[in-house]
N, C-alpha and C positions, 0 to 999 in steps of 0.2 A: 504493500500500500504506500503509494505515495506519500508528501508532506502535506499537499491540495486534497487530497483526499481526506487526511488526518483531522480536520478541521470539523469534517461531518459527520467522521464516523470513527466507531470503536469499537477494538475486537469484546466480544462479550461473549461466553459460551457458543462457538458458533456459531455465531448471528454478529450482524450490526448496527449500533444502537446509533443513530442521529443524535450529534452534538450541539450543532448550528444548523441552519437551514440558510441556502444561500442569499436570502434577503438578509439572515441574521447576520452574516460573513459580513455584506454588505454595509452594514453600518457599522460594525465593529469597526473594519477599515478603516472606513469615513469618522468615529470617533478619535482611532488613532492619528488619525491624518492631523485632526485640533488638537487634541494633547500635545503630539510633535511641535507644534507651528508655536502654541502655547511658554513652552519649555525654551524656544530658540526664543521669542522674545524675551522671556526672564533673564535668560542668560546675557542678552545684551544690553537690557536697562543693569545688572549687575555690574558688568563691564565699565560701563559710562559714568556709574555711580565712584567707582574706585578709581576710574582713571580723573574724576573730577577731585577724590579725595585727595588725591596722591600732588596735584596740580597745586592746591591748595597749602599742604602741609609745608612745602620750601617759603612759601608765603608769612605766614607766621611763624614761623624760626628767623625768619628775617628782618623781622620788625624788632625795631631796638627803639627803646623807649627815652626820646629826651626831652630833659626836662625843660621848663621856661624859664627866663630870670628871675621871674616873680615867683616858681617855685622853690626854686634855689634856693633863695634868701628865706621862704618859709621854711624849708626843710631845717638852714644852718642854724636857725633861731630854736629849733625845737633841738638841734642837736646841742649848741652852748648852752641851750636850759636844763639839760641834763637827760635829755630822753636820747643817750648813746645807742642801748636797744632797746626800741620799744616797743611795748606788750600789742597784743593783736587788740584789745579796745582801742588804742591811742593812734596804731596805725588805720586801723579807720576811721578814726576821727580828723585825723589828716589826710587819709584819700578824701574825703567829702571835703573838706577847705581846700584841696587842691586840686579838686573838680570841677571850681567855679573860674580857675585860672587856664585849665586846658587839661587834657585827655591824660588818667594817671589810672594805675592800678594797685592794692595793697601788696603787690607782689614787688610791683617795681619800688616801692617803697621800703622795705624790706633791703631791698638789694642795694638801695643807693645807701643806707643807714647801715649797711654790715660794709661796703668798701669804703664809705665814710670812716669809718672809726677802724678799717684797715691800713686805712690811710695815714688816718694821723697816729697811730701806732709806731708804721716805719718813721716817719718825717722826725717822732721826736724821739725812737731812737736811734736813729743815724747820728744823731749829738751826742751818744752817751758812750763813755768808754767803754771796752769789750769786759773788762775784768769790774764785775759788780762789787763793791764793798761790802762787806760781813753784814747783815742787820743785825741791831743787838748791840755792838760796837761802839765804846764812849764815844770815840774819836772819826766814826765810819759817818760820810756825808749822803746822804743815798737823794739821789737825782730822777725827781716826779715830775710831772707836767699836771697842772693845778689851774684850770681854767684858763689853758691854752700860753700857759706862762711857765719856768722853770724853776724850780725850787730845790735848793739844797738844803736836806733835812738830817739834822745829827742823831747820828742812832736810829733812823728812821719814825720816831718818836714826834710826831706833827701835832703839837699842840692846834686843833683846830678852834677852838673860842677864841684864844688870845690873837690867832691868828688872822683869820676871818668872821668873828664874832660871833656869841651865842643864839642867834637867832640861824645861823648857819647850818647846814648836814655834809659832811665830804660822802661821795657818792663813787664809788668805779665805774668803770667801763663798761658797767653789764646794768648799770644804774642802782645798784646795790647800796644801802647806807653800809659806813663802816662805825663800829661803835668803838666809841668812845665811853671812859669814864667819867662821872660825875664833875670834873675840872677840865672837861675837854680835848682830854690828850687820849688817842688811839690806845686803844685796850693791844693791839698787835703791831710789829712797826709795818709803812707802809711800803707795796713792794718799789723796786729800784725796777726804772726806766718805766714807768705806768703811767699809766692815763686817769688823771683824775679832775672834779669836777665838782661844784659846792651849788650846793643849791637852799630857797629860804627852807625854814623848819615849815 
């Protein structure tokens, strides 16, 4: 028995039993024929869809985000205010103030505030000697950067009241207070070659 034949019949105890009937061949066909037709369009709106993705994606990798003068100076303001890194309320609070200046995202914010304060990391210290003095040390001078200024502090021991006065806080890099005791002076000495930053109580 052929494969044309097999469609309509089957061997069944000596006899054969009709599968399809050739009207029923018939449209079977003719359904296969739209599924097929079906199946090639899918596969080609699939194709167009990806090739549009793919067109897109060098797009946005390529977008680099800069900022306006006007943002700039808002950004610096909030960095010499002591928000070195700031927490995801604050950087939202500044994407929306610097969304009334021009096109910014919490991300690019983020990034300019972490090579910010990478930045002034190196700059301040590329001035400081390679060999750090002992902290601890009566006579050791340990070399801070204290609201974008230079400080030599003995012992590392920064009296911050007498210093900067008690309505004051010294804050690091990560905008951390540093405590102090009851008289003002650092409960630990501060580190050498560091970034730091005072901010009101």
């Amino acid at each position: 028995m052929d494969s044309h034949n097999s469609l309509y019949m089957q061997p069944h105890q000596h006899s054969t039993v009709p599968l399809m009937t050739p009207a029923q061949v018939q449209q079977f066909k003719a359904q296969l024929k739209d599924y097929t037709n079906i199946c090639y369009r899918l596969v080609l709106m699939h194709n167009q869809l990806v090739a549009e993705e793919s067109r897109s994606v060098p797009l946005k990798l390529a977008t680099r985000w800069i900022p306006t003068a006007e943002q700039v100076q808002v950004m610096e303001e909030a960095f010499a205010a002591g928000h070195v890194a700031p927490s995801k309320a604050k950087l939202k609070d500044l994407s929306m103030q610097l969304m009334q200046l021009g096109p910014v995202g919490e991300a690019n914010l983020y990034n300019w505030f972490q090579n910010r304060k990478a930045r002034a990391k190196k700059r301040i210290q590329s001035n400081f000697p390679l060999i750090s003095p002992t902290p601890g040390t009566p006579n050791a001078e340990l070399l801070v950067t204290i609201n974008n200024k230079l400080w030599k502090v003995p012992g590392g021991m920064l009296d911050v009241y007498t210093t900067f006065g008690e309505n004051c806080v010294l804050r690091d890099t990560y905008g951390n207070v540093v405590p102090v005791n009851e008289k003002g002076v650092v409960l630990s000495p501060v580190v050498h070659a560091s970034v730091y930053i005072t901010t009101p109580r």
